[in-house]
C-alpha distance (Angstrom), angle and dihedral (degrees) to the residues before:
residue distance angle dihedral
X1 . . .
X2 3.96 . .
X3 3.66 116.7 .
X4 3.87 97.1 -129.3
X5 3.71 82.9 43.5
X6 3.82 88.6 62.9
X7 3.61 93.8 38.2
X8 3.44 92.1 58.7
X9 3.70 100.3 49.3
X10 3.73 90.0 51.5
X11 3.73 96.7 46.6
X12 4.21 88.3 49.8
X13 3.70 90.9 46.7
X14 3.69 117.8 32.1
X15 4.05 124.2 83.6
X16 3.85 101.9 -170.4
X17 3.85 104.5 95.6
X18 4.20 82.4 -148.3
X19 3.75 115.3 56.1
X20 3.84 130.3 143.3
X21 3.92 125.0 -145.8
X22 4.02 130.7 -157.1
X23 3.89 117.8 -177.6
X24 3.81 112.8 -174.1
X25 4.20 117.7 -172.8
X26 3.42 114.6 -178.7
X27 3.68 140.3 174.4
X28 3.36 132.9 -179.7
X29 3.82 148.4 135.8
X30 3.61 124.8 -138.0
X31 4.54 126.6 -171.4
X32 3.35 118.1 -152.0
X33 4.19 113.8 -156.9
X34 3.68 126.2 -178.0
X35 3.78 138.2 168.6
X36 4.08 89.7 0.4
X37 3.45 100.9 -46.1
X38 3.80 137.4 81.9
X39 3.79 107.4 -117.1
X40 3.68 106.4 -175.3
X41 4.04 139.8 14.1
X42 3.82 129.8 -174.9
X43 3.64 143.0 -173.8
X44 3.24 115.8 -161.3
X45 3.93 153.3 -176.7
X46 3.82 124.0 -166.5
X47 4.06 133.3 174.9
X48 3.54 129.3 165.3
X49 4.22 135.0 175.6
X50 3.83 125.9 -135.1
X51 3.54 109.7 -163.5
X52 4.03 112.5 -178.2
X53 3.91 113.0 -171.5
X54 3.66 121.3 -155.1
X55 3.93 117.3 -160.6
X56 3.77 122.6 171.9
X57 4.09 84.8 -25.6
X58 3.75 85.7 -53.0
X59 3.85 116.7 128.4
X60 3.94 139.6 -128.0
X61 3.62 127.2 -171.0
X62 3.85 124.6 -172.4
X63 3.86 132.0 155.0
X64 4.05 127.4 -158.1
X65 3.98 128.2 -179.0
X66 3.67 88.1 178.1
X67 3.89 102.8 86.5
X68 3.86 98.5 -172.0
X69 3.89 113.8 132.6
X70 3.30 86.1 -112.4
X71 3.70 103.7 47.6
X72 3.95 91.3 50.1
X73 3.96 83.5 57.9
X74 3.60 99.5 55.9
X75 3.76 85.9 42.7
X76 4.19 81.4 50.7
X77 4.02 85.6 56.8
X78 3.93 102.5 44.7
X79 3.81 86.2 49.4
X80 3.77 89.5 53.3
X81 3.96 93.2 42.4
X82 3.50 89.3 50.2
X83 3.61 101.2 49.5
X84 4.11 85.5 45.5
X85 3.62 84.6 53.8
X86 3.88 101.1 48.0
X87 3.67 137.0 88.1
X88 3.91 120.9 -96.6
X89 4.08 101.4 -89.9
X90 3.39 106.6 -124.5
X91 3.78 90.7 -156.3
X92 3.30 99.0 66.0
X93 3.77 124.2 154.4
X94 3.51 123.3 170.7
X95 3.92 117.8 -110.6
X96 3.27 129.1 -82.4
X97 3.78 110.0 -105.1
X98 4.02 141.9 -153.8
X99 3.74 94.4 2.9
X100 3.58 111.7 150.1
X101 4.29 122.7 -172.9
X102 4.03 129.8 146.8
X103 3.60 119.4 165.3
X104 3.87 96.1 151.8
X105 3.90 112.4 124.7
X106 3.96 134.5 178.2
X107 4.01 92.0 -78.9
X108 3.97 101.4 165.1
X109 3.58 125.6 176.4
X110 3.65 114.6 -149.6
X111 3.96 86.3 -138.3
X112 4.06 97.1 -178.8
X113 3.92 87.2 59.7
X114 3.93 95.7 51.2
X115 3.71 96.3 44.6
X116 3.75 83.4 51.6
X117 3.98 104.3 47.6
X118 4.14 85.3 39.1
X119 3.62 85.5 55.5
X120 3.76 100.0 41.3
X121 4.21 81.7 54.3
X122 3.30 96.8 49.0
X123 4.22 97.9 45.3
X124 4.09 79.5 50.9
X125 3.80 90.6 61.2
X126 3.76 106.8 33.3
X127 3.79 104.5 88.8
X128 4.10 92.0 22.3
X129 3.32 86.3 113.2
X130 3.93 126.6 20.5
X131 3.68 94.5 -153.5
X132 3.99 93.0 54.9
X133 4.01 121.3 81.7
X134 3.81 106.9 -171.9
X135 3.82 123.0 -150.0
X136 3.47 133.2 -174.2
X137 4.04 160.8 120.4
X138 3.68 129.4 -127.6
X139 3.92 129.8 175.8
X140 3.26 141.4 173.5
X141 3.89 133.4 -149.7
X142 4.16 144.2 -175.7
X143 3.76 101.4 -170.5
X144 3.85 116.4 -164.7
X145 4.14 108.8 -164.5
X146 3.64 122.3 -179.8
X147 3.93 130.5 -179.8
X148 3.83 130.3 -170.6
X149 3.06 136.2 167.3
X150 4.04 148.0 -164.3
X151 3.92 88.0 -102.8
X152 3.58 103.8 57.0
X153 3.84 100.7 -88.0
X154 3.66 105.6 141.2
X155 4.12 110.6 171.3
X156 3.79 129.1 172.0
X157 3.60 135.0 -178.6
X158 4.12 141.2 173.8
X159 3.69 113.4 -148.3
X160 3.85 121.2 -171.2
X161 3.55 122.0 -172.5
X162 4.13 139.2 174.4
X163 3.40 116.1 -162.4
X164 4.21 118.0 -173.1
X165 3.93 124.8 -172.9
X166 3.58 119.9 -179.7
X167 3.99 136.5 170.9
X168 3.43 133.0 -179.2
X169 3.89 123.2 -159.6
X170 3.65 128.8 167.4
X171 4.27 124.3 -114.6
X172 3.99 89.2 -88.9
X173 3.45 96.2 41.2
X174 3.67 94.9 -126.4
X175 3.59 96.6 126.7
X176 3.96 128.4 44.9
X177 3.79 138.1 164.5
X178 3.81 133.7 164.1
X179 3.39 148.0 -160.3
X180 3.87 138.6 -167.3
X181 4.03 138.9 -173.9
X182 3.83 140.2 177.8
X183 3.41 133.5 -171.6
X184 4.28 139.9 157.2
X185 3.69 88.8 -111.6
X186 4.05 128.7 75.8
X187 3.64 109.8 -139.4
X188 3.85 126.3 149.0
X189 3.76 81.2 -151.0
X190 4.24 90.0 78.7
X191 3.73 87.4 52.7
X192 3.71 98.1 53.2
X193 3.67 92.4 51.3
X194 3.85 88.1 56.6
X195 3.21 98.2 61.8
X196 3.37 96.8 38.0
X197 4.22 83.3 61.2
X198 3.33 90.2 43.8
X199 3.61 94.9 52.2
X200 4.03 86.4 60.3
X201 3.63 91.9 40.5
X202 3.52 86.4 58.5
X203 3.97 94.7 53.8
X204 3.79 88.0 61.6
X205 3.69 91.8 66.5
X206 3.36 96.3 63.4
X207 3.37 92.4 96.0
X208 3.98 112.5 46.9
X209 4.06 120.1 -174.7
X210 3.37 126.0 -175.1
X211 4.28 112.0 -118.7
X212 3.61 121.0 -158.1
X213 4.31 113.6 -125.3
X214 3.47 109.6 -100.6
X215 3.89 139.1 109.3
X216 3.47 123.4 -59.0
X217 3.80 150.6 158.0
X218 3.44 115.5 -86.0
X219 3.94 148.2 -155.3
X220 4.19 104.9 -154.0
X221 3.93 105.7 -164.8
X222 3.77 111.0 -139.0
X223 3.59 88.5 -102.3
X224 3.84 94.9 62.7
X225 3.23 96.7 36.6
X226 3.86 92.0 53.0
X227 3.74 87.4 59.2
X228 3.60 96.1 53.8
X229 4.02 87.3 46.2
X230 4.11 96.6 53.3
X231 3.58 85.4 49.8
X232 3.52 100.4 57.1
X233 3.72 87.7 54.0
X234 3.75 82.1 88.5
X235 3.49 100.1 61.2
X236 3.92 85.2 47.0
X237 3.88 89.3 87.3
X238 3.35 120.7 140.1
X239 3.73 92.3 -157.0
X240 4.03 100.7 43.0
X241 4.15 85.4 49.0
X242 3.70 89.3 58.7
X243 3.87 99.6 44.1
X244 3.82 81.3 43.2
X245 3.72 98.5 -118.3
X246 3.76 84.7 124.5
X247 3.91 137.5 92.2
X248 3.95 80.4 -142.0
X249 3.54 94.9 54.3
X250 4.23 107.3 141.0
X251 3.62 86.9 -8.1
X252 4.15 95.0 109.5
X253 3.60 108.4 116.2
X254 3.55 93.6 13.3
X255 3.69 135.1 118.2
X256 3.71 106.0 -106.3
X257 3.59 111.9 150.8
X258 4.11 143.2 33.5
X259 4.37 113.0 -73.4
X260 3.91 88.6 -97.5
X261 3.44 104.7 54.8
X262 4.16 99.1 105.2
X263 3.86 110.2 172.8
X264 3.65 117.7 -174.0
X265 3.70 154.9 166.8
X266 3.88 120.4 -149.8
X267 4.10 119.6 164.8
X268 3.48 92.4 -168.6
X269 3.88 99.9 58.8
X270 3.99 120.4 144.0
X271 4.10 87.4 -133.9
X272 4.27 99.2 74.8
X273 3.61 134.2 -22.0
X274 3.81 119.3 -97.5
X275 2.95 140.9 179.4
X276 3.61 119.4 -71.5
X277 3.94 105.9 -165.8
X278 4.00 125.2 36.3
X279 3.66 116.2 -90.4
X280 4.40 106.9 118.0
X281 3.60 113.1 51.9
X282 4.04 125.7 -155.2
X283 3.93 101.8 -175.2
X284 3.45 136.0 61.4
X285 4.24 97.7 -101.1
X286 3.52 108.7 104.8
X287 3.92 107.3 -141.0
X288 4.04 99.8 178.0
X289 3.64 93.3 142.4
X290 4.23 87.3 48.3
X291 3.92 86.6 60.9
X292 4.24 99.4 136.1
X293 3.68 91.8 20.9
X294 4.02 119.9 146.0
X295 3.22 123.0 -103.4
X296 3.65 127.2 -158.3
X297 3.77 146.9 149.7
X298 3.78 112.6 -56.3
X299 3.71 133.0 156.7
X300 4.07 127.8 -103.1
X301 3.94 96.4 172.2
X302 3.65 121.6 11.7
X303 3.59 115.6 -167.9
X304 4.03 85.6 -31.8
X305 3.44 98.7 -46.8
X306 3.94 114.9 110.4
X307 3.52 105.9 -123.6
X308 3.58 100.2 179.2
X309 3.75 154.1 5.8
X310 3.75 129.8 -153.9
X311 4.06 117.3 -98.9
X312 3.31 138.2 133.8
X313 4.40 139.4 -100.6
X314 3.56 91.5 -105.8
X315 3.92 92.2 53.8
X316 3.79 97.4 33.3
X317 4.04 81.7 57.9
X318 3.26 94.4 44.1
X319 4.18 95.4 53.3
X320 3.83 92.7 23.3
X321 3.56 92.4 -123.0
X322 4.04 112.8 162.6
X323 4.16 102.6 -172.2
X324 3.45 102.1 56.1
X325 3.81 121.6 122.1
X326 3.94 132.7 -151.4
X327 3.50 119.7 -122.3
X328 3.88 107.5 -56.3
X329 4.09 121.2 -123.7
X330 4.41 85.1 -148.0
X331 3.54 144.0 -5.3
X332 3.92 137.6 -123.0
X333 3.40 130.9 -159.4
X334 3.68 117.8 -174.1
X335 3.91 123.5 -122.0
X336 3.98 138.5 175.1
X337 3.48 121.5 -100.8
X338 3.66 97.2 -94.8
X339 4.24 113.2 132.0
X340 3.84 104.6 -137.9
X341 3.67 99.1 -111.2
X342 4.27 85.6 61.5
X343 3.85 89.9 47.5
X344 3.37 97.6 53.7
X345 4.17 94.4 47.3
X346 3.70 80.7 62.4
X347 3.59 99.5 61.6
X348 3.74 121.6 91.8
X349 3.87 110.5 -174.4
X350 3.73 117.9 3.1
X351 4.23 150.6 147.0
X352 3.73 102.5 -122.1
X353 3.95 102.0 -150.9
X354 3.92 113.5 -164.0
X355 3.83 106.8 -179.6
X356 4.09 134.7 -4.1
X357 3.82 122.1 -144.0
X358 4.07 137.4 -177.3
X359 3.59 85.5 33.5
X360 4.02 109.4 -173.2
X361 3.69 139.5 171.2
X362 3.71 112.9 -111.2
X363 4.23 104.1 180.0
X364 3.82 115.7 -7.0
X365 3.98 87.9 -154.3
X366 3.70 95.0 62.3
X367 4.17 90.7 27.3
X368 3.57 81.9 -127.0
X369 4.01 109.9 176.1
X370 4.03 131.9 -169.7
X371 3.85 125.3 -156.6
X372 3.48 143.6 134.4
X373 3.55 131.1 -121.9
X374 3.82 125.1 -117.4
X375 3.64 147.4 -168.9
X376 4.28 106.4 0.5
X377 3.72 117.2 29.4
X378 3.83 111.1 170.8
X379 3.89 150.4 -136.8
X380 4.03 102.9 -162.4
X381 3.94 107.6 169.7
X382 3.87 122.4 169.1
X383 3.89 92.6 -6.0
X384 3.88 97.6 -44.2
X385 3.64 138.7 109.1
X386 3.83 93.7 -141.2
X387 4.06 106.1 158.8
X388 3.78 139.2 8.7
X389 3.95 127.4 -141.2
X390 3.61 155.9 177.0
X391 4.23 119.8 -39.2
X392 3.60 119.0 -119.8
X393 4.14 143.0 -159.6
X394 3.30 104.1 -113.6
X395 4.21 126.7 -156.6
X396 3.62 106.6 -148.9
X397 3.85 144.8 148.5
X398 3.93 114.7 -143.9
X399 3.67 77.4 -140.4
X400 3.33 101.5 58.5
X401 3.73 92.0 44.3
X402 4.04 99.3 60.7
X403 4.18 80.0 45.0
X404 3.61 86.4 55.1
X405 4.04 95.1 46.3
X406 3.94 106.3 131.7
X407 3.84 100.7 168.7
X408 3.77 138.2 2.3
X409 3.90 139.7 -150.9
X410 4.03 118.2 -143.5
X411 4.01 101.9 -82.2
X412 4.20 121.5 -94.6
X413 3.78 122.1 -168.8
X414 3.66 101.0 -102.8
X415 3.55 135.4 -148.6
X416 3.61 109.7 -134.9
X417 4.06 114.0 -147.6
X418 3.62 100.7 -139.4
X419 3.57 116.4 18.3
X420 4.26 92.1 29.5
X421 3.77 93.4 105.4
X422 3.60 102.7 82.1
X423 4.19 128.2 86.1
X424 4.00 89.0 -123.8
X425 3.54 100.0 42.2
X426 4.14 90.8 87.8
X427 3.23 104.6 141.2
X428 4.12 124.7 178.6
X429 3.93 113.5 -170.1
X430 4.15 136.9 133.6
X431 3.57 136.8 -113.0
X432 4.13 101.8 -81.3
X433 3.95 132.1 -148.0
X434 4.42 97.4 -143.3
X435 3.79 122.1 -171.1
X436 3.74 127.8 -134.7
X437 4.10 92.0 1.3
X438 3.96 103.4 -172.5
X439 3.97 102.6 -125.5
X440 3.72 89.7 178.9
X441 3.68 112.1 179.4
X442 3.78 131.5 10.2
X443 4.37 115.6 -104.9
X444 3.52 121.5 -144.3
X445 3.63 85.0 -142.8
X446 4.21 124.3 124.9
């Protein structure tokens, strides 16, 4: 649907003189492969309307992906009845007004093409090798969002993003290993390269030794550190620190980690497109009145010391706070300018971790997190990957692990396993050398 088409229907059918509006269009297609052999493919369109009614600084919520006239009207009145219904909002803030921003283009994917030179790929490698059995999903998305409000904020954005997950695992599915990538461009280039990794990545587990629990040096890959990052977003609560539910808690301001910990959040980084106003949300601070809002590049840890947490206008007015961020659309953690394969010469004796799954929070105090890992657990000794072995739970703050940060690689855009599949879980950070890493109990995993 047309934005002044929208517009208009609103405008001739609403009665609250405050009202937000968020228009998502998406299409995408996504292939699904598994045991060597692709087992699903879509095309696909998608559009849905957020209308958010504000009456008398009471709220009303309602959602539509039918985007008839008629439809959007009766999603017009629920909103309404809703808001009627509710409770006076005692964090209201009034709307953010005469805000103008449109960065969307003509972006098309031509999606029969890329299903059909992923495919073509994917047939080549199947039955390469009759020990392998490949897995994987890959999708591929032009995301349209558009916010506007009764004040005059009008924002538009075009978001493309590639996402690639592959695994590799042998006919008796005693050995395993994956990789993932994302990216705003489509190129079947980024998925040859995968599997060419994982094809080396696989060589390593050749030989598998058993490893007792314990704690141990370890390499994070981006992608596992990434998870642990996006999770500590929601600890990063301006809110929980004060009412000391946090492992932040009278920490802003303060010196809490080593000189080069640098953490980050830039919307207008060359490494993938994100979103540049706030409309998705990956922490726990709800910022519905913030709906439109600016983002930009502001500081979480500067040289160790945190800088900010995430919060809201209505509670950065009401505490008078001035370095508080909203919800961020990625995060950036600083590294050297080491490339990965001179990082990891430069390790001695280390537990190369690949990926993290089942990733839960244990004590939000402490920030404590459980997990296991999963598919590439490494022996690197004198600057060599020379054996694989067992997975492990692991006990471990995110905290503690930037505290523990002994040496970084130059930072890559990761691809985080578990929490990767979100448009604001960008996250940019290297390959890490951690201290006493809690590998708690040994995983039966592969």
């Amino acid at each position: 649907m047309k934005i002044n088409k929208l517009k208009q229907i609103i405008n001739d059918n609403i009665d609250s003189k405050e009202y937000y509006v968020v228009m998502h269009e998406t299409s995408e297609y996504n292939i699904r492969f598994s045991n060597n052999r692709v087992i699903s493919n879509r095309i696909l369109k998608a559009s849905s309307i957020e209308i958010i009614t504000i009456i008398d600084k009471k709220t009303g919520i309602a959602t539509t992906d039918d985007l008839s006239e008629q439809s959007i009207i009766n999603c017009i009145k629920k909103s309404h009845n809703i808001a009627l219904q509710s409770e006076v909002n005692s964090e209201y803030m009034p709307l953010i007004e005469n805000e103008q921003y449109d960065d969307s283009d003509n972006t098309k994917i031509d999606f029969k093409k890329d299903v059909s030179d992923i495919e073509t790929f994917l047939y080549s490698v199947f039955n390469k090798d009759p020990e392998l059995r490949i897995f994987g999903f890959i999708t591929g998305e032009i995301s349209n969002i558009s916010v506007f409000n009764s004040s005059k904020l009008f924002k538009r954005t075009t978001l493309p993003r590639f996402s690639y997950s592959m695994n590799i695992k042998n006919e008796k599915l005693t050995r395993s290993v994956w990789r993932g990538a994302v990216s705003s461009v489509n190129n079947i280039q980024i998925l040859k390269d995968l599997y060419e990794e994982l094809l080396k990545d696989y060589s390593y587990t050749s030989i598998r030794k058993k490893v007792d629990a314990g704690r141990y040096n370890v390499v994070l890959s981006p992608s596992a550190l990434g998870d642990l990052l996006l999770y500590m977003l929601f600890f990063l609560s301006a809110v929980d620190a004060d009412d000391k539910k946090s492992p932040f808690t009278g920490l802003l301001g303060t010196k809490v980690f080593p000189d080069n910990i640098n953490l980050y959040t830039d919307p207008n980084t060359e490494y993938i497109k994100s979103l540049p106003f706030l409309v998705a949300n990956f922490s726990d601070v709800n910022p519905i009145f913030d709906i439109g809002a600016s983002l930009s590049k502001k500081s979480i840890i500067e040289k160790g010391i945190l800088k900010g947490l995430i919060s809201t206008r209505y509670y950065d007015n009401k505490m008078n706070y001035k370095n508080n961020i909203f919800p961020v659309s990625n995060l950036i953690l600083e590294g050297s300018d080491i490339e990965y394969n001179d990082f990891i010469k430069n390790i001695d004796n280390a537990i190369y971790i690949n990926n993290l799954w089942y990733i839960r929070g244990v004590d939000p105090i402490t920030g404590l997190l459980t997990g296991v890992t999963r598919d590439g657990v490494y022996k690197i000794e004198h600057g060599k990957i020379v054996y694989s072995m067992n997975n492990f739970r692991f006990n471990q703050s995110p905290l503690k692990v930037l505290a523990n940060i002994e040496a970084m690689s130059m930072s890559y855009l990761s691809c985080p396993r578990e929490f990767g599949d979100s448009i604001v879980s960008n996250v940019i950070c290297p390959y890490t050398l951690v201290k006493d890493f809690n590998l708690s109990s040994v995983s039966k995993a592969i």
